[in-house]
C-alpha atoms as an extended CHARMM CRD file, in Angstrom:
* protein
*
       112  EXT
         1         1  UNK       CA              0.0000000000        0.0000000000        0.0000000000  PROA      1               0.0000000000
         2         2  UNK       CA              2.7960000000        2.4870000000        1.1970000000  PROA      2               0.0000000000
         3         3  UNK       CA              4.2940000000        1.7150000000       -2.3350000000  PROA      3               0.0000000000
         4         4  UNK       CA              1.3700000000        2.6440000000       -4.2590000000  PROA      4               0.0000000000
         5         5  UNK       CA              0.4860000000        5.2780000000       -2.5690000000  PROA      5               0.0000000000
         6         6  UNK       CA              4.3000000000        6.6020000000       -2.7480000000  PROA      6               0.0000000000
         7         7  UNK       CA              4.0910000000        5.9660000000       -6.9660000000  PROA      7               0.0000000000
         8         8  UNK       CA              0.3220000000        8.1350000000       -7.1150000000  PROA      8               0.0000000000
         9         9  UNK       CA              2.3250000000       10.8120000000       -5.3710000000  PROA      9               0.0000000000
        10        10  UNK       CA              5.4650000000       10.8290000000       -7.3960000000  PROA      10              0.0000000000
        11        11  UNK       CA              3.4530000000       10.7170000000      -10.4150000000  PROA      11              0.0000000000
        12        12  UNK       CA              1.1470000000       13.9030000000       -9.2990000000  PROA      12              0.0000000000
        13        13  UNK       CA              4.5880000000       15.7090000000       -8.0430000000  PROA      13              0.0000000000
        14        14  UNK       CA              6.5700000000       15.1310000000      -11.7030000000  PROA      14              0.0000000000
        15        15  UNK       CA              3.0060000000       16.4600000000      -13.6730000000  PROA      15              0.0000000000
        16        16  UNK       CA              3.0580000000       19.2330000000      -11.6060000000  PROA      16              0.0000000000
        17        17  UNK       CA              6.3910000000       20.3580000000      -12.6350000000  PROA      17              0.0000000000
        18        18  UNK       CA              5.8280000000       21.8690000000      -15.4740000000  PROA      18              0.0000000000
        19        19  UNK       CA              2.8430000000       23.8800000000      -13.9170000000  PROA      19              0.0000000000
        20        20  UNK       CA              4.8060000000       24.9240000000      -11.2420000000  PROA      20              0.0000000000
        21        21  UNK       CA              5.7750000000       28.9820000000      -10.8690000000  PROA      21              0.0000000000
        22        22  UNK       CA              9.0860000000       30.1330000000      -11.3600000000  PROA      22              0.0000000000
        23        23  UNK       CA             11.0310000000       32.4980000000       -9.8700000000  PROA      23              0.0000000000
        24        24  UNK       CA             14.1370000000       34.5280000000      -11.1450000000  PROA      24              0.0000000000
        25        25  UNK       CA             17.2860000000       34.1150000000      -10.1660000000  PROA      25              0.0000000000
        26        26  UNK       CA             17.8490000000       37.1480000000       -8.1960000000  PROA      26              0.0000000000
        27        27  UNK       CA             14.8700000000       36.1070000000       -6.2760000000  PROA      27              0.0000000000
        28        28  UNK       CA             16.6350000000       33.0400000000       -5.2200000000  PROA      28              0.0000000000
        29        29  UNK       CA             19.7890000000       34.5400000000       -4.6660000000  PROA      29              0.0000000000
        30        30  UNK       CA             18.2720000000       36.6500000000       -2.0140000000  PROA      30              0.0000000000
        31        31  UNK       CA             16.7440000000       33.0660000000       -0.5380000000  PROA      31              0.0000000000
        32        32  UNK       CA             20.1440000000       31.6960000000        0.0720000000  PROA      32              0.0000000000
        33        33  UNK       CA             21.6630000000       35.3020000000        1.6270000000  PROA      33              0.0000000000
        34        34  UNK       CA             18.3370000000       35.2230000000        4.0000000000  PROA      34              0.0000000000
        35        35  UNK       CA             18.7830000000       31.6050000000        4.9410000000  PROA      35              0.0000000000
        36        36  UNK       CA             22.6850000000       32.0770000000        5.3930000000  PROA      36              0.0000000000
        37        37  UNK       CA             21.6120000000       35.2580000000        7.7650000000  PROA      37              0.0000000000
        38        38  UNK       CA             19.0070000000       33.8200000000        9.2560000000  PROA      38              0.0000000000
        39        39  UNK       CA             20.5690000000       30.1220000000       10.4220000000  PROA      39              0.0000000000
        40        40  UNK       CA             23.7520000000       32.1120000000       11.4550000000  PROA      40              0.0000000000
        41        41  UNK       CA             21.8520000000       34.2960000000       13.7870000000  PROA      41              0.0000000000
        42        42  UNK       CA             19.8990000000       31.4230000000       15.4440000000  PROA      42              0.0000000000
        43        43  UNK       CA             22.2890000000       28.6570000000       15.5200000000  PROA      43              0.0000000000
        44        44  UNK       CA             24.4560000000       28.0740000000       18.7960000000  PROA      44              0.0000000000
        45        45  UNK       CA             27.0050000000       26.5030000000       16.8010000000  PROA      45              0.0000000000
        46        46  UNK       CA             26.1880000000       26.8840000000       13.2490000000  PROA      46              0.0000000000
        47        47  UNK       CA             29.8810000000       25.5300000000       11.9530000000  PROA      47              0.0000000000
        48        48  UNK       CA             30.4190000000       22.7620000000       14.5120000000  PROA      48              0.0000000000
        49        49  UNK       CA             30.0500000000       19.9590000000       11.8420000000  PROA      49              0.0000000000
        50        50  UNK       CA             31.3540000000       22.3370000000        9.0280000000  PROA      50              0.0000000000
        51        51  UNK       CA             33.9520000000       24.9540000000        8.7500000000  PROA      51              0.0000000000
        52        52  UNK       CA             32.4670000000       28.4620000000        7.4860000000  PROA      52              0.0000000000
        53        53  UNK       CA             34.5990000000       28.2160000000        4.3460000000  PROA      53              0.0000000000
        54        54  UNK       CA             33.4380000000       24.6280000000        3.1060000000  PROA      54              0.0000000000
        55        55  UNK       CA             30.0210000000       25.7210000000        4.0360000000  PROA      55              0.0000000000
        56        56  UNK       CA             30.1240000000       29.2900000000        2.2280000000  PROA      56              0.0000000000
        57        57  UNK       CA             32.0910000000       27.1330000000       -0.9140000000  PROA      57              0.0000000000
        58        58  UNK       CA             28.6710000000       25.2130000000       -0.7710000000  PROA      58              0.0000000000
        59        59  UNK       CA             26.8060000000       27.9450000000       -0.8380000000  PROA      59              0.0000000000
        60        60  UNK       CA             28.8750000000       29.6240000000       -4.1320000000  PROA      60              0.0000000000
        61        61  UNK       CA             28.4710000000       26.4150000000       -6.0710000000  PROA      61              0.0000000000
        62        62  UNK       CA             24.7030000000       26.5400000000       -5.5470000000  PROA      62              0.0000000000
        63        63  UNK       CA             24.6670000000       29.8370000000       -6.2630000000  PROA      63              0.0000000000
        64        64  UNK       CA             25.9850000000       29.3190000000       -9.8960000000  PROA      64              0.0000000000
        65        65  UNK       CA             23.2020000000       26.6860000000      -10.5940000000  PROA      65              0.0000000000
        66        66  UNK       CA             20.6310000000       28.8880000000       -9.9710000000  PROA      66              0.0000000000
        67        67  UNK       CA             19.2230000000       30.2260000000      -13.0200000000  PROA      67              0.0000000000
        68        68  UNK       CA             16.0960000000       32.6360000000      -14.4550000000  PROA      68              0.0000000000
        69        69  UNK       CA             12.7370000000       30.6100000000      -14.6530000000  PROA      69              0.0000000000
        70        70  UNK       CA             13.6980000000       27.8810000000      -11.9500000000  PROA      70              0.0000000000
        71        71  UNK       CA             11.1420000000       26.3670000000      -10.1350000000  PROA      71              0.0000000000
        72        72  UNK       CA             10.8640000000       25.9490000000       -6.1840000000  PROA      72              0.0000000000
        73        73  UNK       CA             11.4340000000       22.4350000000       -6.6870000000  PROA      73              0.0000000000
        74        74  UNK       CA             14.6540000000       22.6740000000       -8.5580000000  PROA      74              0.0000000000
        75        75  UNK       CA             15.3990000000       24.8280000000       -5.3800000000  PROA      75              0.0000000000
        76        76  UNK       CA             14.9790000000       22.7920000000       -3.0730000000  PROA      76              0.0000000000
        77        77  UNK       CA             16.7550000000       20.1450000000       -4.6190000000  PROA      77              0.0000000000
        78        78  UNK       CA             19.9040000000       22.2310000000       -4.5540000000  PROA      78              0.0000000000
        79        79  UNK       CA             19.5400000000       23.7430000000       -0.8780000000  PROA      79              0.0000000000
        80        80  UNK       CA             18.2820000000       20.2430000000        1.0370000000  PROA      80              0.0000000000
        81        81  UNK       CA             21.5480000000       19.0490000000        1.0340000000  PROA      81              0.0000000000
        82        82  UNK       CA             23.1570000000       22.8230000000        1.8200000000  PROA      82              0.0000000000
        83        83  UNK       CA             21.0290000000       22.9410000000        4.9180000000  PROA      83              0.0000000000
        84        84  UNK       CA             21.6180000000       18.8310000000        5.5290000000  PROA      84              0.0000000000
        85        85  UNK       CA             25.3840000000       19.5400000000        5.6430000000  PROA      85              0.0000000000
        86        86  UNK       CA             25.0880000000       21.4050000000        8.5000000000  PROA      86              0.0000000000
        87        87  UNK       CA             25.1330000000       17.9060000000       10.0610000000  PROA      87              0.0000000000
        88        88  UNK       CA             23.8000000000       18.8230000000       13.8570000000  PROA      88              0.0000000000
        89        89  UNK       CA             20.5100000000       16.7860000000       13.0400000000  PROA      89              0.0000000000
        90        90  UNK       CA             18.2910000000       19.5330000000       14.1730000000  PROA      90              0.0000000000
        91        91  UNK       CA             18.3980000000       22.1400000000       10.8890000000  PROA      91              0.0000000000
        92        92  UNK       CA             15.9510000000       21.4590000000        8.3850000000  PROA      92              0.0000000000
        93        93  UNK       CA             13.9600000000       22.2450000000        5.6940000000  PROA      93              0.0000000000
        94        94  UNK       CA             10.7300000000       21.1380000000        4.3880000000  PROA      94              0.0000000000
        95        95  UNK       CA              9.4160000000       19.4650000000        1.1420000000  PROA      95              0.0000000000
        96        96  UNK       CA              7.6490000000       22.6310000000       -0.3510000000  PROA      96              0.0000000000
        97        97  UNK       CA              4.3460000000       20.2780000000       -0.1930000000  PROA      97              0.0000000000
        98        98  UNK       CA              1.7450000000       23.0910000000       -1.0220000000  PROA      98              0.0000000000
        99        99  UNK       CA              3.4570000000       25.1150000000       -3.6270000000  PROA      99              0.0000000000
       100       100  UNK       CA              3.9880000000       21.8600000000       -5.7570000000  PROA      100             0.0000000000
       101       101  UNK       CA              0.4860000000       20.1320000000       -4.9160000000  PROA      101             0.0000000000
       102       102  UNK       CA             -2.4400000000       20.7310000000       -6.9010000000  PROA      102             0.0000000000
       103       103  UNK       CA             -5.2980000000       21.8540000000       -4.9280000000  PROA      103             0.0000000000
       104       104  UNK       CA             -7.7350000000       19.1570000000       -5.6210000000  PROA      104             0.0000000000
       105       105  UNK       CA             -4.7650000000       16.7700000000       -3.4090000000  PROA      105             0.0000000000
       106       106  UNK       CA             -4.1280000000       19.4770000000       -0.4660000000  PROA      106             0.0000000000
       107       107  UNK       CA             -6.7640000000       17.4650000000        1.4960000000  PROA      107             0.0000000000
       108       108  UNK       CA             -4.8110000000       13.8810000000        1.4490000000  PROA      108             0.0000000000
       109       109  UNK       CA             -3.7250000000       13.0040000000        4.8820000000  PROA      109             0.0000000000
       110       110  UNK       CA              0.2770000000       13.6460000000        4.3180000000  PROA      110             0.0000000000
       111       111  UNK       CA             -0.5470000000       17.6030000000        3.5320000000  PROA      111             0.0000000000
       112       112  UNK       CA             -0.8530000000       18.7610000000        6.8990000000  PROA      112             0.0000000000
């Protein structure tokens, strides 16, 4: 059950893509300078797992995917693992559930 249920998503989710809003690139680059500001300010110990420079090296080579007309999905795909690297098991960020979801499938028991 868990695997068909997982498939129905995946195949609603990859439809979806091409529906899905995109942003420009300056609008992203100003995601990843607010996140940067915002985790340093509230994190004890932001760089325990990480040194600043391998992190902020992270952070340039996202920066250079980024590109006009991306979509908060392809976001997401490249700052999970910026945010994961942090490595203190506590730091996360969520599957952007709504924005990719049609409407119609906003009242199925995982989009809380």
């Amino acid at each position: 059950m868990k695997i068909i249920l997982a498939l129905i998503l995946s195949v609603v989710v990859f439809n979806n893509l091409n529906a899905q809003q995109t942003f420009t690139k300056q609008e992203f680059l100003d995601d990843i300078d607010s996140l940067y500001v915002i985790v340093n300010d509230i994190h004890p110990d932001m760089f325990a797992y990480m040194s600043q420079s391998d992190f902020e090296s992270k952070v340039a080579l996202i920066k250079k995917q980024i590109h006009d007309n991306m979509s908060l999905l392809e976001f997401y795909l490249l700052i999970k693992p910026l945010v994961t690297s942090l490595g203190d098991g506590h730091t996360s960020i969520s599957f952007p559930w709504r924005e990719i979801m049609p409407e119609e499938f906003t009242h199925l028991p995982l989009m809380l």
